[in-house]
C-alpha positions as CSV (number, residue, x, y, z in Angstrom):
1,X,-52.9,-2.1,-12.8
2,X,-49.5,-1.9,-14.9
3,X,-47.4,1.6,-14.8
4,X,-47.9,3.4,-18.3
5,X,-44.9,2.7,-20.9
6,X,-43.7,5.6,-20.2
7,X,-43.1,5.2,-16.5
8,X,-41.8,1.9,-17.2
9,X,-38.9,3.7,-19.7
10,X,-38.2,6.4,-17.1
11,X,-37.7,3.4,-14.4
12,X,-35.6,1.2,-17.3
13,X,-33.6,4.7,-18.0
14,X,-32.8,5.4,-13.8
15,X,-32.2,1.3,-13.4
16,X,-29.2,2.0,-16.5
17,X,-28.1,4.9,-15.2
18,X,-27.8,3.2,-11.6
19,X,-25.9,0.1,-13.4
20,X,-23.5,2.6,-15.0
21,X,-22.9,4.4,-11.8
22,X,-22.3,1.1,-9.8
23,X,-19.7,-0.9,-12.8
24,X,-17.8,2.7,-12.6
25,X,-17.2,2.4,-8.8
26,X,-16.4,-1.1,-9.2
27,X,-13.7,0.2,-11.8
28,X,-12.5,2.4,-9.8
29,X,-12.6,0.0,-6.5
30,X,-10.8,-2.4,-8.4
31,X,-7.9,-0.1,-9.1
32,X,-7.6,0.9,-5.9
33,X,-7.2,-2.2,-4.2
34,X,-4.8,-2.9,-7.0
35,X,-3.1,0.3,-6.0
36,X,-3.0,-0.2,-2.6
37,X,-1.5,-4.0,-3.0
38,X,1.6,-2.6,-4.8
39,X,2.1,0.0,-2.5
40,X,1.5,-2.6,0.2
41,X,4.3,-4.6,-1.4
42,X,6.5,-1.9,-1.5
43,X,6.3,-1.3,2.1
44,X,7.3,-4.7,2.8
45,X,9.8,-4.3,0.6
46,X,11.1,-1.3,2.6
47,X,10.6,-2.4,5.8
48,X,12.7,-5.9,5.5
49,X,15.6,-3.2,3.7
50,X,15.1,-1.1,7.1
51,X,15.7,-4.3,9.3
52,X,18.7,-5.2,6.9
53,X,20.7,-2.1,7.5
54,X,19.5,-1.5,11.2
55,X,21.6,-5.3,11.7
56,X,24.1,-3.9,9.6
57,X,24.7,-0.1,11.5
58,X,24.9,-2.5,14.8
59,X,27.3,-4.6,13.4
60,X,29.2,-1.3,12.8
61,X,28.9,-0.1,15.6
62,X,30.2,-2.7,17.9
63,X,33.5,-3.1,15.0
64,X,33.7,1.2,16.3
65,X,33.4,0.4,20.2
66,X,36.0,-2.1,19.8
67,X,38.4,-0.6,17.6
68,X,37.8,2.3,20.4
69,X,38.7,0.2,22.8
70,X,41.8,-1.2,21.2
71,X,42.8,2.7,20.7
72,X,42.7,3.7,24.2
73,X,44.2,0.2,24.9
74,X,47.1,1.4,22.7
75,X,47.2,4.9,24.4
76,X,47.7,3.7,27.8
């Protein structure tokens, strides 16, 4: 036995609907991961900057101890 026409349009209509619903959280997936791949980026970015100036603070730090050192050399 075959579902009445109408049936057949309600199920057509709540199939579309469904569709619609699923390409619009495919959108919106998309621009997340798109999102989150920049921002991933930019952490990247930021952490190699970190490990750049944590090499240079040491560097300047052992230039202070020793220019300490030369002080109190100087002083005594």
């Amino acid at each position: 036995m075959r579902p009445s026409t109408a049936r057949m349009r309600k199920d057509q209509h709540e199939i579309k609907l469904l569709e619609n619903r699923c390409q619009d959280s495919s959108i919106k997936l998309n621009a997340l991961q798109s999102q989150n791949k920049i921002l991933r980026k930019d952490i990247d970015t930021w952490r190699k900057q970190l490990k750049n100036q944590s090499r240079v603070n040491k560097g300047y730090g052992r230039e202070i101890n020793k220019a300490v050192d030369d002080i109190k050399k100087l002083n005594t």
